[in-house]
N, C-alpha and C positions, 0 to 999 in steps of 0.2 A: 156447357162449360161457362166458366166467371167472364164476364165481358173483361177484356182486355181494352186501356186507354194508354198510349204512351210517348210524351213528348220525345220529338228528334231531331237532328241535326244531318240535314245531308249534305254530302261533299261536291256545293255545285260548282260552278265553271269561272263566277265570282266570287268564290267564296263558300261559306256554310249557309244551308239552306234551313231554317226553322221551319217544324212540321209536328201534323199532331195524327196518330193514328189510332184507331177507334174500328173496334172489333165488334161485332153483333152480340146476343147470346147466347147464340146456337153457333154450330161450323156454319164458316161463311160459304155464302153460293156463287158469289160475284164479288172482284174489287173493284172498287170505285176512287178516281181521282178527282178532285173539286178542285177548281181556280178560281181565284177570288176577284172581285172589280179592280177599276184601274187604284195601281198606290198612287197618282196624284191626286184622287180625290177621297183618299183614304182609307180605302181599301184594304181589307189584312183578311187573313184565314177565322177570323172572330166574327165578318160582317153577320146580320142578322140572317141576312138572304142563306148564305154559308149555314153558317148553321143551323138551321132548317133542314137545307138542304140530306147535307152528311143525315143529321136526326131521323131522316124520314126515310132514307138507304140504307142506313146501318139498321133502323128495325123493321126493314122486311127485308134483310139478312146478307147485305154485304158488309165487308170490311172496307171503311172510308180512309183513305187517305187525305188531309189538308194541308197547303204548305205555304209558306209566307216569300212573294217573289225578291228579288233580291233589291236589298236595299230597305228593306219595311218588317218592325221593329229589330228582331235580332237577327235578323239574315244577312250577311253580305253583302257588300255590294251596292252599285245606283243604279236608279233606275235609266233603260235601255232601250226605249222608244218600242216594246213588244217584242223585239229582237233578241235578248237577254231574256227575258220574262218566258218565251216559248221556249229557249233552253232551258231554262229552272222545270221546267214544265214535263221535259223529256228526262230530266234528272229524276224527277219526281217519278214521272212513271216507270221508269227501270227499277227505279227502290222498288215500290210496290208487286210489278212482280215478279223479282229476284226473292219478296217474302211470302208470296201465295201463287208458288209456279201454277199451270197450269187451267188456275181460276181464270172464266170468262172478265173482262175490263170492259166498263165500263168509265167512259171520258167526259167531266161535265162543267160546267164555271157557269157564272154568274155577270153579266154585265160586258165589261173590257175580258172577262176571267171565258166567258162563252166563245170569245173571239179565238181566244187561246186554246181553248179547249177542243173548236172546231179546225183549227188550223193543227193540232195535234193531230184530230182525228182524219183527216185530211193528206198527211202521210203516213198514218200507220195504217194498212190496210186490215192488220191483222186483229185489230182490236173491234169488239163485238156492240157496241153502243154505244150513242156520243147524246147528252143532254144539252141544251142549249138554255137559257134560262134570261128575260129583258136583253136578248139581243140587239144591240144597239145600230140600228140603220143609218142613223144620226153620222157614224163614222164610215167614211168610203172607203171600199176596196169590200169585195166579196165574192171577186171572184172564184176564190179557194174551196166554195161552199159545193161545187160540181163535183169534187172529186171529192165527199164526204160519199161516200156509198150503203155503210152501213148502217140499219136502224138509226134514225134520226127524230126524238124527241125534244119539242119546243115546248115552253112554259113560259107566258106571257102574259103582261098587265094589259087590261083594255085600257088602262088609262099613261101609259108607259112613253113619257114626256121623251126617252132615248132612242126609244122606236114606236113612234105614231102608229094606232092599229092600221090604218089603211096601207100605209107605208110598210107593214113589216108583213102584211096581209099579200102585199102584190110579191114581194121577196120569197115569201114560201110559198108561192105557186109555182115559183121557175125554178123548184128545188123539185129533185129525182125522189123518187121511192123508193124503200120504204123511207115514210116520214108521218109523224104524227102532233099534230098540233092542238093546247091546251090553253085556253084564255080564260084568267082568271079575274074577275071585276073586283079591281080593286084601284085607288086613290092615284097611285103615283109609280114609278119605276121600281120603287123599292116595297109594292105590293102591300102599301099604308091600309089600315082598315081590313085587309086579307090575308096576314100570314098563314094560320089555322088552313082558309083555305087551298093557298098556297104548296102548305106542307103536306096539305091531304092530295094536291095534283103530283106532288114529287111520289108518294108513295104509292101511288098508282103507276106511274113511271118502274117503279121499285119492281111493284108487283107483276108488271107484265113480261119481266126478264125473260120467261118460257114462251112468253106467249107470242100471236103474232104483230105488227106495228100494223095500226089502221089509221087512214087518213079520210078528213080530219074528226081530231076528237074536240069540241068545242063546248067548252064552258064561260056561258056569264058576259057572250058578247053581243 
């Protein structure tokens, strides 16, 4: 079928949520939510990382959902210290699959956006994989990450100024299984000098939907 792309507006808690959905080429097999880094350092569902990310999911055949937290460009709303931003979050993912009941979910962000993503995945038990992407250790409180149980995919700069490799090295070792971790050698948090390879770690993420999560999986450290 014709890939389907379609700007949205959902009805979140502060307001309307800006969102952009983005269909594979084939039926999809998995949807996927993306959160984007923190809006106070500029952060929107456009970041680079972002889209990559969706890029590299939606072609190896989920349907991506992205959404803009509230307060940042046309969405509703101020921003809400994480507090607000995991409700847009929950808003988001009900859209999603209220439009492809059934499909496995997959929960993923970027940055401040992975925080959210995991703290998502954290109480929904019912959802099937959670991507984790420069998880920033730099910000305390982590406790939430225990009760992430399902399939757990990290994607990480060895040079990632937000979270020090040793420092984010000792943090996913006190994390439960399954989990699987991916370091990608690249410049700085935002994966400078290595998106290409970056995008080729997300789609291997993509591709192992069926398959099973092995730890760890380690590139370029």
């Amino acid at each position: 079928m014709p890939r389907r792309m379609e700007s949205l507006f959902l009805p979140g808690s502060a307001g309307r949520l800006e969102a952009l959905l983005e269909e594979p080429e084939e039926t999809p097999v998995e949807a996927a939510l993306i959160c984007h880094p923190h809006p106070k350092g500029g952060g929107t569902m456009h970041n680079k990382v972002i889209y990559r990310m969706a890029r590299a999911l939606r072609q190896t055949g989920a349907v991506v959902l992205r959404f803009n937290y509230r307060g940042v460009n046309l969405s509703e709303g101020v921003y809400d210290q994480g507090v607000g931003e995991l409700d847009d979050a929950r808003v988001a993912l009900a859209d999603l699959q209220a439009r492809y009941p059934g499909l496995p979910v997959l929960v993923g962000g970027f940055s401040f956006g992975s925080r959210i993503a995991l703290r998502l995945a954290a109480e929904r038990g019912d959802l099937q994989r959670a991507l984790a992407v420069g998880f920033p250790t730099t910000i305390p409180g982590t406790e939430y990450l225990q009760a992430v149980t399902m399939p757990k995919y990290f994607v990480h700069s060895t040079h990632d100024e937000f979270g020090p490799a040793p420092e984010f090295a000792a943090l996913y070792e006190t994390l439960s299984e399954p989990k699987q971790l991916t370091w990608v050698n690249a410049e700085d948090h935002f994966f400078k000098g290595a998106l290409d390879e970056f995008e080729a770690a997300i789609a291997a993420v993509g591709r192992a939907r069926a398959g099973s999560v092995q730890s760890p999986a380690v590139s370029g450290l």
